[in-house]
Every structure is written in structure tokens, then in C-alpha cells.
C-alpha positions in Angstrom: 0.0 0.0 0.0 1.4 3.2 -1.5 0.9 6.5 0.9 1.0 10.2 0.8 1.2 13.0 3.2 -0.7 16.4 2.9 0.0 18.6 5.5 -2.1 22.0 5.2 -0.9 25.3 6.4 0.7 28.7 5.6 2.3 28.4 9.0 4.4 25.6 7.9 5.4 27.0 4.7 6.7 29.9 6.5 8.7 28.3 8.8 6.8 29.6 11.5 5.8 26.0 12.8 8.1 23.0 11.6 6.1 19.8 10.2 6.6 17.2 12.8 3.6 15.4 11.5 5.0 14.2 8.1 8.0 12.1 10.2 6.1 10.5 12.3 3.1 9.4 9.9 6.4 8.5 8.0 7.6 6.6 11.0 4.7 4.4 11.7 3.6 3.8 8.4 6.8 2.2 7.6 6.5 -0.2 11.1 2.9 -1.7 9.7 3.9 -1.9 5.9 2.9 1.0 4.4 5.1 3.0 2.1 5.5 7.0 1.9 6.1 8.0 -1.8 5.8 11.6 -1.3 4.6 14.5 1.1 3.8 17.9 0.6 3.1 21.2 2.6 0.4 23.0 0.9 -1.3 26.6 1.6 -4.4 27.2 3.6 -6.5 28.1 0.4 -9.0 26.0 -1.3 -6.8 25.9 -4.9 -3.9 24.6 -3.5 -5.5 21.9 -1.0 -7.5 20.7 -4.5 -4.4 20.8 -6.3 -2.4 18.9 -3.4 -5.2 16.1 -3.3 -4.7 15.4 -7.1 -1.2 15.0 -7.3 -1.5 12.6 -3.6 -4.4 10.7 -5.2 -2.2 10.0 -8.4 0.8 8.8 -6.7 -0.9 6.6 -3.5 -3.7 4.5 -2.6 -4.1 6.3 0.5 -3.5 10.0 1.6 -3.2 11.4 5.0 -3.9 15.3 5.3 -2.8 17.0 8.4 -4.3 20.6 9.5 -7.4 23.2 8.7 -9.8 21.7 10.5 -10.0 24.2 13.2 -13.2 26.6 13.6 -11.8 29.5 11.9 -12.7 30.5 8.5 -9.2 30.1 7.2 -9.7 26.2 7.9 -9.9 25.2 4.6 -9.7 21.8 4.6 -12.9 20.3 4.9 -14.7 22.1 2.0 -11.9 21.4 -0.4 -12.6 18.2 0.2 -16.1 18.5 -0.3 -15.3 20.4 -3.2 -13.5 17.8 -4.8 -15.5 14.5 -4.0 -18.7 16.6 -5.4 -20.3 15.9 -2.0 -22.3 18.7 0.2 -21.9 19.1 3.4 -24.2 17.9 6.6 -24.2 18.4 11.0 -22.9 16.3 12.8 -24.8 16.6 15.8 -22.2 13.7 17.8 -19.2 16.3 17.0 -21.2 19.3 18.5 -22.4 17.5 21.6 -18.8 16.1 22.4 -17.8 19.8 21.9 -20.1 21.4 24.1 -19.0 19.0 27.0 -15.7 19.8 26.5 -16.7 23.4 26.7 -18.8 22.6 29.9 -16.1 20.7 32.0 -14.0 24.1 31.6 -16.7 26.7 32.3 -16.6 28.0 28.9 -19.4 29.1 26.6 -19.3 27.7 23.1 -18.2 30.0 19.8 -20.8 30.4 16.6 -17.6 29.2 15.0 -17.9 25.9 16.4 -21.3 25.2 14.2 -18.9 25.1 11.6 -16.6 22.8 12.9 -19.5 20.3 12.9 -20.4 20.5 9.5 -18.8 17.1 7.5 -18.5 16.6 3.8 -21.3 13.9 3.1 -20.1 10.6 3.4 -17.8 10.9 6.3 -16.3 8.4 8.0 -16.7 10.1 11.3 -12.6 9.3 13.6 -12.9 10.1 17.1 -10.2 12.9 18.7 -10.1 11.6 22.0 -7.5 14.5 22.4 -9.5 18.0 20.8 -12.7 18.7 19.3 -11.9 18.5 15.9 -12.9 14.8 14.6 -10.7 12.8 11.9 -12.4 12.0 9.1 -12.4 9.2 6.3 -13.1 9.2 2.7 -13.3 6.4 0.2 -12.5 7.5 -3.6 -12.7 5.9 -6.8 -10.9 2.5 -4.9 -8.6 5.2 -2.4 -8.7 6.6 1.2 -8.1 9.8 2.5 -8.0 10.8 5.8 -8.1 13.9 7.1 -6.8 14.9 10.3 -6.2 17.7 12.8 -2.4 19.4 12.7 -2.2 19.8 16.6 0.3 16.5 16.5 -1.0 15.3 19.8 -4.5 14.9 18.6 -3.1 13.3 15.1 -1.7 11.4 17.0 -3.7 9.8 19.5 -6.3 9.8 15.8 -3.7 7.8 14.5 -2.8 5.4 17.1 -6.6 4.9 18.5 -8.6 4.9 15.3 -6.1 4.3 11.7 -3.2 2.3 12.7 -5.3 -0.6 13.6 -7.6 -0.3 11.2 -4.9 -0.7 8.4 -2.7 -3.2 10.0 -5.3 -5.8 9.3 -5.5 -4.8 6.0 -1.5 -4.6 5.0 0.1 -8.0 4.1 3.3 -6.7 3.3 5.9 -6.0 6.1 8.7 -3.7 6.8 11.5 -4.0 9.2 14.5 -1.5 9.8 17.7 -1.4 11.6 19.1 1.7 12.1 23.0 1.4 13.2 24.2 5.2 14.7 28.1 5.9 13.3 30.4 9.0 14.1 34.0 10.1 13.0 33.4 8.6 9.7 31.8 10.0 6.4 29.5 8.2 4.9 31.5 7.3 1.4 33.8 5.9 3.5 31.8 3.6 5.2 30.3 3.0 2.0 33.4 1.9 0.5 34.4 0.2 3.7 31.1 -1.9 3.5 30.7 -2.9 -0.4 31.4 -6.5 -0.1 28.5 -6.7 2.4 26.4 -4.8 0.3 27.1 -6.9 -2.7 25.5 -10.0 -1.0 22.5 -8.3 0.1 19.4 -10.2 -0.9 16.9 -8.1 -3.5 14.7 -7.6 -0.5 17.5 -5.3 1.7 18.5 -1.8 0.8 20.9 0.4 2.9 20.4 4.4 3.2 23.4 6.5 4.5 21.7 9.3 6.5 24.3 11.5 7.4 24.4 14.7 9.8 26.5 16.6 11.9 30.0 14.1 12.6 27.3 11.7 12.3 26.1 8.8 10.0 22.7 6.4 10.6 22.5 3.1 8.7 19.2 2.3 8.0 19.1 -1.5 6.9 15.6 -1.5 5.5 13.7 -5.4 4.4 10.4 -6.0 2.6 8.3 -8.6 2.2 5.7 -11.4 3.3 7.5 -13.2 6.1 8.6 -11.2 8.9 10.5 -13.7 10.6 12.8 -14.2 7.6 12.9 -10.0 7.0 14.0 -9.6 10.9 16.7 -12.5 10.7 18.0 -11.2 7.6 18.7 -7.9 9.1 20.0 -8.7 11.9 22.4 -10.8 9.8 23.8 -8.1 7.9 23.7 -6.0 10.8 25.8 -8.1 13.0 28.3 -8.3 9.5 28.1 -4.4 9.4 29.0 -4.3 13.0 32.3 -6.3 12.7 33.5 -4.5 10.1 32.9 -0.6 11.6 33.9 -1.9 15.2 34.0 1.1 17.6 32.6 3.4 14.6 29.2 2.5 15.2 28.1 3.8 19.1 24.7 1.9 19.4 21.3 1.0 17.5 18.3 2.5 16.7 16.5 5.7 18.5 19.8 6.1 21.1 22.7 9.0 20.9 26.1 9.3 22.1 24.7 11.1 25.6 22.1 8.0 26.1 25.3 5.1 25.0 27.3 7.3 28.0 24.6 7.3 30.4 23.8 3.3 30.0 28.0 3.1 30.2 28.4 5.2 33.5 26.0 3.3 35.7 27.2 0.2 34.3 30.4 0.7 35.6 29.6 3.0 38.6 31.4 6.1 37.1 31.2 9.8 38.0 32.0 12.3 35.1 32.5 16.0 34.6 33.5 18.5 32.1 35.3 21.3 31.7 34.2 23.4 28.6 35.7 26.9 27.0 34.5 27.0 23.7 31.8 24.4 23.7 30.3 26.4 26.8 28.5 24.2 28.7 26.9 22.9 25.4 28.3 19.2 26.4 27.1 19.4 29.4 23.6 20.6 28.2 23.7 17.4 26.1 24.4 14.6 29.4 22.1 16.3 31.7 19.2 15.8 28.7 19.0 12.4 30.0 16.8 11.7 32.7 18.5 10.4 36.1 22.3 12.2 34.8 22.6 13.4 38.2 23.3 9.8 39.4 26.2 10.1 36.8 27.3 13.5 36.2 29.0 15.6 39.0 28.6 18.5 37.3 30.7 21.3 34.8 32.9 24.2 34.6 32.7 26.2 31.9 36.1 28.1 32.0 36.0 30.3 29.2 38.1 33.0 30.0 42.2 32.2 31.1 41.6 33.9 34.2 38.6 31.0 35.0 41.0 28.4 33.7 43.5 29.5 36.6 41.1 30.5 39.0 38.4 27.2 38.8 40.3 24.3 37.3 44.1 25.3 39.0 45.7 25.4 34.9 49.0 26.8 35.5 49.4 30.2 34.3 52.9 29.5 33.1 51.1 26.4 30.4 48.5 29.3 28.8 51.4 32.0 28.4 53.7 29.3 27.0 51.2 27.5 24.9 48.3 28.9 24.7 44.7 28.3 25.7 44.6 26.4 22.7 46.4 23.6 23.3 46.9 19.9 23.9 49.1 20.9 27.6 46.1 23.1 28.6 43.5 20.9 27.9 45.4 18.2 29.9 45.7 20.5 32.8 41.9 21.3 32.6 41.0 17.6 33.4 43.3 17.7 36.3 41.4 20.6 37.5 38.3 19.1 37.2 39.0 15.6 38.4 39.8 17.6 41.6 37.3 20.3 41.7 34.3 18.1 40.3 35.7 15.3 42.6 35.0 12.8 39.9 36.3 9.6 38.2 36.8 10.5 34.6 36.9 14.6 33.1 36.3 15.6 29.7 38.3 19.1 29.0 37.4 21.2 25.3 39.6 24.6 24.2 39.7 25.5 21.1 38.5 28.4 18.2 35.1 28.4 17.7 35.1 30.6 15.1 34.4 32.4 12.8 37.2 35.4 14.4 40.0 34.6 16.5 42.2 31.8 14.5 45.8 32.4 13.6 47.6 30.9 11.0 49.4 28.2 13.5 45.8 27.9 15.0 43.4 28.4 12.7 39.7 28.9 13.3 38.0 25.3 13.9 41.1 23.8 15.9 39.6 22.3 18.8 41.7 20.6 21.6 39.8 17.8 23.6 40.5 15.5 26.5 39.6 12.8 28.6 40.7 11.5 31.4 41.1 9.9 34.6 44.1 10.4 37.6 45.9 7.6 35.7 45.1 8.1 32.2 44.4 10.8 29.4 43.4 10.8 25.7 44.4 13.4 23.5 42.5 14.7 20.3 43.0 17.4 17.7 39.5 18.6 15.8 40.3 20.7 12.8 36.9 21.8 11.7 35.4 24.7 9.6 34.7 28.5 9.8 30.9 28.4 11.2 30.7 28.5 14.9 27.5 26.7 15.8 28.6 23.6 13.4 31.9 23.7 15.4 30.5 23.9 18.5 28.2 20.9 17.7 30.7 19.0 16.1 33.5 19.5 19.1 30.7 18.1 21.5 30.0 15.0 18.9 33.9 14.4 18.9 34.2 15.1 22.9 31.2 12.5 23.8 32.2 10.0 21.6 35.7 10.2 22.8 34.9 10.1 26.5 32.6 7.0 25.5 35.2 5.2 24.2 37.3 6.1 27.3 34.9 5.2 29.2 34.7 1.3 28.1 38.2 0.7 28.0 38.0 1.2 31.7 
């Protein structure tokens, strides 16, 4: 079963509100069989929600549209629709007595624009919001579906999960399964390259994406077909081959990150960590304490981003920044000391460098990022030499510190 997404709004197409819908429609699709061939983000006018539905129709049997059913008159949605099954429109007296005990429960008198939001093309396949007043609905065309939905995600959602997803999963027969293998320090022709006498074995059924971001690469191993049990020990096959030949390139599987890998790592092995950050400010840290119960982990940070605070907080000898700068692998060294102390922790992560884009010299050009981990024993050294832009280097430097300090960390 071929799909397509229509999600309605100016809102969207001005960046004002970023389309969350489309990924995870995309997302659980995919999990009951059901392919996305193509999305759009269309206008709140009638033209372009008619045009949207006949380009959706002619590429997929089914088409989800999110948005414009609110009570406002630029919700659009519904009478396009009408509009373009040739169908009038009706009450729906169910819809405006859920509403109005919505609106009782909170004290609240009802709107004349509500009247509207009970009116349904005829033909309606009424889908209950247990999450908002505006229903789902269902239309059957010419041998297609389309479904039309509220753009509030949470109420698309919970239409989605209570109402569509089981309703379809007993009508797909084909099955999907993914993998998705997380990579960093690697670009992804490399790994390609690295991985092309895997890939040459791969059954017709198993494709491979490379979905690369920030110092970052996902894998997605991706298997169709009729029996799932063969699909899932396929994949996990090549998966298993993929993850002898990367070795400590790939960090972990499927929805995890670098922060999550350290956090399972840490209270594994009963360690405390804390960081010392200058041109990363506290960006790390941000990252660890994301992950609920870090404080069982993670000490704490000092962002030293001045010399003065690298003296002052984390005892760097004055003598190492005039000799070799702030930027440097000596410093960065004497910043985990610091912190090992100050933090009173088992293994610091230090980071100095030129975020950019002013400030770089020709011996250390903007980009060169010094990081460290360590412990009272032990300390790991690593140069980043990245670009001009200083939020990519800032994210970057924090990619390359975490995955670092992970690697540290499981040596131990």
C-alpha cells in the first residue's frame, strides 16, 4: 500500500511551525507496511489543498492530510474536500455534543464558530479525537482513502494510534522492518566503501540508506516482504556483519545517541564524570544532563572560558596558557586535572579550542579544537580541525568530545 502526506498550512510554509507530522506518519507507516512515496506542505486556500489532493491521489492509494480543520474561517480543509468528492456538506450533531461538553467541564461558553466545525462533507467516515474537538475523518475514492486529520500532533496522534493504525494493520500484508546502526568520526562514502562487499551480498529484498548529519552517520538496513520472521533474521544478519567490520565506529542501534550510549556506560560501571568546557560552553554538558537520572552520573561542569577562569576554577597553571596557549593539547590536559579535583570525579572531559568564525591564527586556525579525557591515571588526546561556522563547530567539538569520553569510558 502506497501512501502520501498532505500537511495543510501557511504556518508551515513559512517556517513559523516546523512539520513534525510528516515524520512521524512517515515513522509508523513504515513499522505496519505501508510506504511514503511523497509529502507535501500545501497553503491554507482552497486551490492549493484541491491541487495537493490530485497529485497525492495519483501517486498513492491512501493519503493522510494534516491541518485546517480548526473553527476559523481560514480552515480550509474540509470544504476542499467536499469540493472535490462533489459531495455537500451535513451536522454532525455527535461532533457538537462532544464539543459542548468539552466546553462545559472548563466553564466555557461555546463559539458560533464551532457550528462550523461540525459541519462534515457527506459521506464521512466520522474518527474520534479523544485529544480536541476537531474529529478525523475518512473518505473512500474511486478505490482510495483519504484521511483527514487535525495538525495539533498530539490529537493526530492519539487519531492515528486509536482509530487508523489498527484499522490498516489488518489490511496490510506486506511488512517492513529497519535497523538503524548510529556511526560517528566517519563520512559516509567511507563507510560506503568500507562496506561494499556486504552490500554486494545483500538479498533483493534489503536496501541500505546512508543518512548523514552533523560528525554523524545512521544506517538504516531496510527489508520488505511477506515473512517477517525471515525480513528480521535477515537484518539482523547483515547488521551483525556491518558491526564487525565498523567496530567502535558505530556507538549503538536505533532511536539512542552518544549522551544515552554514556549514560547506560556510567552506571554500568559505577562512574562519575565532569567537564570542563571553553568553547563548547556548557553545550556538552547541556547534552548529558538531557538524559533523565544524569545526576546519578554527572558531577557537574565548569565552563572556564576566559584564562583567568581556567587558573582560578580548574588550577591550569598560568605559566602552560602564556607558554602555549589556551589552545592547546598541555592546557586541555591541565583542565581535566582541574576538574577531576574540583568536580571530585572519576573520569573529566576538557574542550579549548577556536570556535570561530574570528580569532584563528595561521598556526591555530579557526576550527582547531583541543579535547581530552581522562582519569588520575590516564588521558586521551584529540585534535579537531573543523570549519569556519561556529555553531557547526560547537556541535561538532561536542559530537567528537562525547564519543571520545565513551570510548574512554569502556576501555575502563
Amino acid at each position: 500500500m502506497r501512501a502520501a502526506i498532505i500537511s495543510v498550512g501557511d504556518e508551515i510554509l513559512i517556517g513559523q511551525v516546523v512539520d513534525t507530522n510528516s515524520a512521524w506518519l512517515g515513522q509508523h507507516l513504515s513499522e505496519i507496511g505501508i510506504t511514503v512515496k511523497k509529502s507535501w506542505s500545501v497553503a491554507d486556500t482552497h486551490d492549493e489543498i484541491t491541487l495537493g489532493l490530485v497529485q497525492a491521489l495519483d501517486e498513492a492509494d491512501i493519503v493522510f492530510m494534516t491541518g485546517g480543520l480548526g473553527p476559523t474561517k481560514d480552515d480550509m480543509t474540509k470544504k476542499a474536500i467536499a469540493d472535490f468528492l462533489g459531495v455537500g456538506m451535513f451536522f454532525h450533531q455527535d461532533t457538537y455534543d462532544r464539543i459542548k461538553r468539552i466546553f462545559d467541564r472548563m466553564g466555557r461558553k461555546m463559539s458560533p464558530a464551532h457550528d462550523d466545525q461540525c459541519l462534515m462533507p457527506d459521506g464521512t467516515q466520522i474518527l474520534t479525537n479523544s485529544m480536541g474537538t476537531a474529529p478525523g475523518m475518512l473518505f473512500r475514492h474511486q478505490g482510495k482513502i483519504i484521511i483527514s486529520m487535525p495538525g495539533v500532533p498530539y490529537e493526530m496522534k492519539a487519531i492515528m494510534t486509536e482509530e487508523v493504525l489498527p484499522m490498516l494493520s489488518a489490511q496490510v500484508d506486506t511488512a517492513i522492518v529497519h535497523k538503524t546502526i548510529m556511526t560517528t568520526g566517519v563520512g559516509e562514502t567511507t563507510i560506503e566503501n568500507e562496506l561494499s562487499d556486504i552490500i554486494a551480498t545483500f538479498p533483493s529484498f534489503l536496501k541500505i540508506a546512508y543518512l548523514p548529519s552533523l560528525a554523524q552517520v545512521r544506517l538504516r538496513l531496510s527489508a520488505t516482504g511477506n515473512d517477517k520472521l525471515l525480513l528480521n533474521e535477515t537484518v539482523d544478519n547483515f547488521s551483525n556483519q556491518i558491526s564487525e567490520k565498523l567496530h567502535d565506529v558505530i556507538y549503538g542501534y536505533g532511536n539512542t545517541s552518544l549522551e544515552k550510549e554514556i549514560a547506560l556506560l556510567c552506571t554500568e560501571k559505577n562512574i562519575k564524570i565532569g567537564m570542563a568546557e571553553s568553547c563548547t560552553g556548557g553545550h556538552i554538558s547541556s547534552k548529558i544532563v538531557s538524559i533523565p537520572g544524569s545526576s546519578s552520573f554527572f558531577t557537574g561542569s565548569v565552563v572556564s572560558y576566559s584564562n583567568e577562569s581556567k587558573v582560578k576554577l580548574l588550577n591550569v597553571n598560568p605559566e602552560t596558557l602564556t607558554t602555549y596557549g589556551a589552545v592547546s593539547e598541555e592546557t586541555v590536559k591541565e583542565m581535566v586535572d582541574g576538574a577531576l579535583e574540583t568536580l571530585n570525579v572519576d573520569v573529566a572531559l576538557s574542550v579549548s579550542g577556536i570556535a570561530g568564525p574570528d580569532g584563528g591564527t595561521p598556526e591555530k586556525p579557526v576550527g582547531n579544537i583541543w579535547i581530552c579525557v581522562g582519569n588520575r591515571q590516564n588521558k586521551v588526546t584529540y585534535l579537531l580541525k573543523s570549519g569556519k561556522d561556529r555553531s557547526k563547530n560547537i556541535e561538532i567539538a561536542s559530537i567528537y568530545a562525547l564519543n571520545l569520553l565513551r570510548k574512554f569510558i569502556l576501555a575502563q
